[in-house]
C-alpha positions in Angstrom: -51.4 9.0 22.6 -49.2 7.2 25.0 -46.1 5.6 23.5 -46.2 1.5 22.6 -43.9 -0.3 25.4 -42.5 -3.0 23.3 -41.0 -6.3 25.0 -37.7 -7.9 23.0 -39.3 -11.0 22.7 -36.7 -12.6 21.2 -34.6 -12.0 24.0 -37.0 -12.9 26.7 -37.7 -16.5 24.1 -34.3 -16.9 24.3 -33.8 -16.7 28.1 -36.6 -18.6 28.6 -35.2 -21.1 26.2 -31.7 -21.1 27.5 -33.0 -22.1 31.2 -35.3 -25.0 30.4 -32.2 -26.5 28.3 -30.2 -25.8 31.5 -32.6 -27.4 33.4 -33.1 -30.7 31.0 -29.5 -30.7 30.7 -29.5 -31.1 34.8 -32.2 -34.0 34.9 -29.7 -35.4 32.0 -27.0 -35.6 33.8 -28.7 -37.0 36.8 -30.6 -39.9 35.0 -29.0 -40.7 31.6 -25.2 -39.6 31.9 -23.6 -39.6 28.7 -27.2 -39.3 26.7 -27.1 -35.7 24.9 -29.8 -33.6 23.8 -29.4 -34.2 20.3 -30.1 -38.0 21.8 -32.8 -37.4 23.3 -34.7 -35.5 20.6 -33.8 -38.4 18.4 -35.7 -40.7 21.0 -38.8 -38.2 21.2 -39.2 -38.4 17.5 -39.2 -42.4 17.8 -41.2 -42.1 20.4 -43.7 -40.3 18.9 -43.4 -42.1 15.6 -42.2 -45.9 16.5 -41.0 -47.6 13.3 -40.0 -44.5 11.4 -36.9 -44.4 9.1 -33.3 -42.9 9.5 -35.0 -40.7 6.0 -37.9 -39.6 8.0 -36.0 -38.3 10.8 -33.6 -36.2 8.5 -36.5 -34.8 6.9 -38.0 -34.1 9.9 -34.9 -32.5 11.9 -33.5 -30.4 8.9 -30.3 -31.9 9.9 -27.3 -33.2 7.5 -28.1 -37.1 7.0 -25.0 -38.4 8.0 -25.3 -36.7 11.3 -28.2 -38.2 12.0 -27.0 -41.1 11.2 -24.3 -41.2 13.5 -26.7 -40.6 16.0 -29.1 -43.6 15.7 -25.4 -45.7 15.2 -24.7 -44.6 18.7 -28.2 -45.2 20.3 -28.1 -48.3 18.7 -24.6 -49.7 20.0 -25.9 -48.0 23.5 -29.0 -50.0 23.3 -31.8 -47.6 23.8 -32.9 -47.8 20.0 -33.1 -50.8 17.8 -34.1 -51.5 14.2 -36.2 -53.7 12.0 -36.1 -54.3 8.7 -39.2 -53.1 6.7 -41.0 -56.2 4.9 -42.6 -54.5 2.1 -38.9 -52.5 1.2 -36.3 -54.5 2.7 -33.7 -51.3 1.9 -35.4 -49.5 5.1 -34.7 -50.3 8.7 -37.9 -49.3 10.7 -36.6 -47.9 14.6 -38.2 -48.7 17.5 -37.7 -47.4 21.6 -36.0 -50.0 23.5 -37.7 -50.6 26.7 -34.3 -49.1 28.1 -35.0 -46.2 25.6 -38.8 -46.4 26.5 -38.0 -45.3 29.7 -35.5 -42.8 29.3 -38.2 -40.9 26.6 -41.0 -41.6 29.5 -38.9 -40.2 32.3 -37.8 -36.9 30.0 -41.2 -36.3 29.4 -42.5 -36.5 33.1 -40.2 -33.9 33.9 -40.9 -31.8 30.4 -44.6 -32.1 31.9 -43.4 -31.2 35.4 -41.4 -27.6 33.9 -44.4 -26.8 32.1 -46.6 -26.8 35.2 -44.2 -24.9 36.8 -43.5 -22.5 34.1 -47.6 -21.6 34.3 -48.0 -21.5 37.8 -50.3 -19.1 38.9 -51.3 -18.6 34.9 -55.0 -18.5 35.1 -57.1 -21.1 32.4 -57.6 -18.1 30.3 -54.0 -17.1 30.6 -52.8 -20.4 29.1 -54.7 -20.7 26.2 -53.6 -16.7 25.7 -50.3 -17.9 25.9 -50.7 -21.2 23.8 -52.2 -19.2 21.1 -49.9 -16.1 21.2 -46.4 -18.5 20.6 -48.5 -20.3 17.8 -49.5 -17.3 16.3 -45.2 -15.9 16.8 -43.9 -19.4 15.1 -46.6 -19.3 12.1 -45.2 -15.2 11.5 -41.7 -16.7 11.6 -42.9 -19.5 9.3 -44.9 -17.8 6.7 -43.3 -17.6 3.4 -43.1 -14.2 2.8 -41.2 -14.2 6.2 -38.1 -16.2 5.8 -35.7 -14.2 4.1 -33.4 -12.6 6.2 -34.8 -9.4 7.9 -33.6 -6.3 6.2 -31.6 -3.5 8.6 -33.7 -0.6 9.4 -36.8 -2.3 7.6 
């Protein structure tokens, strides 16, 4: 029986992961100087969810609460992200996409649209969904429960 070939696909994820940032980086610096990528994943969750909380981000992002609250500080004074307070609890301030922000998020995700195609060029129809399917099938492996320790040496 013919030995397994086995790909380091955590090194080939991470290269593949390592140019698109390069690349959104690039478009960054060309259209939004100044605007991070921490910034801009800010904006694509307000995007995605207009009138969210500061509380629904943090839980959303994992990240420390104060950090994201920086963040939304500085979108804020930079005016690509304004809030509203929240009628029914007047404690929460409900975010919304300036139309400045609006089109920063829109012209991010042309271009994240743009990659993409280019990534799967050539990729038949077939291919695609193989490959859709595969990467959700690698991220629910590395999500499962039983899966999130820390992997033992020589295990």
């Amino acid at each position: 029986m013919a030995e397994r070939k086995t790909v380091d696909v955590l090194e080939v994820l991470h290269t593949v992961k390592h140019l698109l940032r390069s690349r959104e980086l690039q478009v960054l610096r060309e259209t939004a100087p100044g605007v991070s990528h921490m910034d801009t994943r800010v904006l694509g969750f307000f995007n995605r969810r207009p009138g969210e909380t500061l509380s629904a981000l943090v839980a959303h992002s994992g990240r420390d609460k104060g950090q994201m609250a920086r963040l939304v500080g500085s979108l804020r004074e930079r005016g690509l992200l304004n809030g509203q307070v929240d009628e029914q609890d007047r404690r929460n301030l409900r975010l919304y996409l300036t139309p400045q922000g609006q089109q920063l998020a829109d012209t991010l995700h042309t271009y994240k649209q743009q990659l993409s195609r280019q990534a799967i060029q050539g990729f038949t129809a077939a291919e695609e969904s193989q490959l859709g399917a595969l990467l959700t099938r690698l991220l629910q492996n590395l999500e499962a429960p039983e899966n999130r320790g820390e992997p033992q040496p020589g295990a």
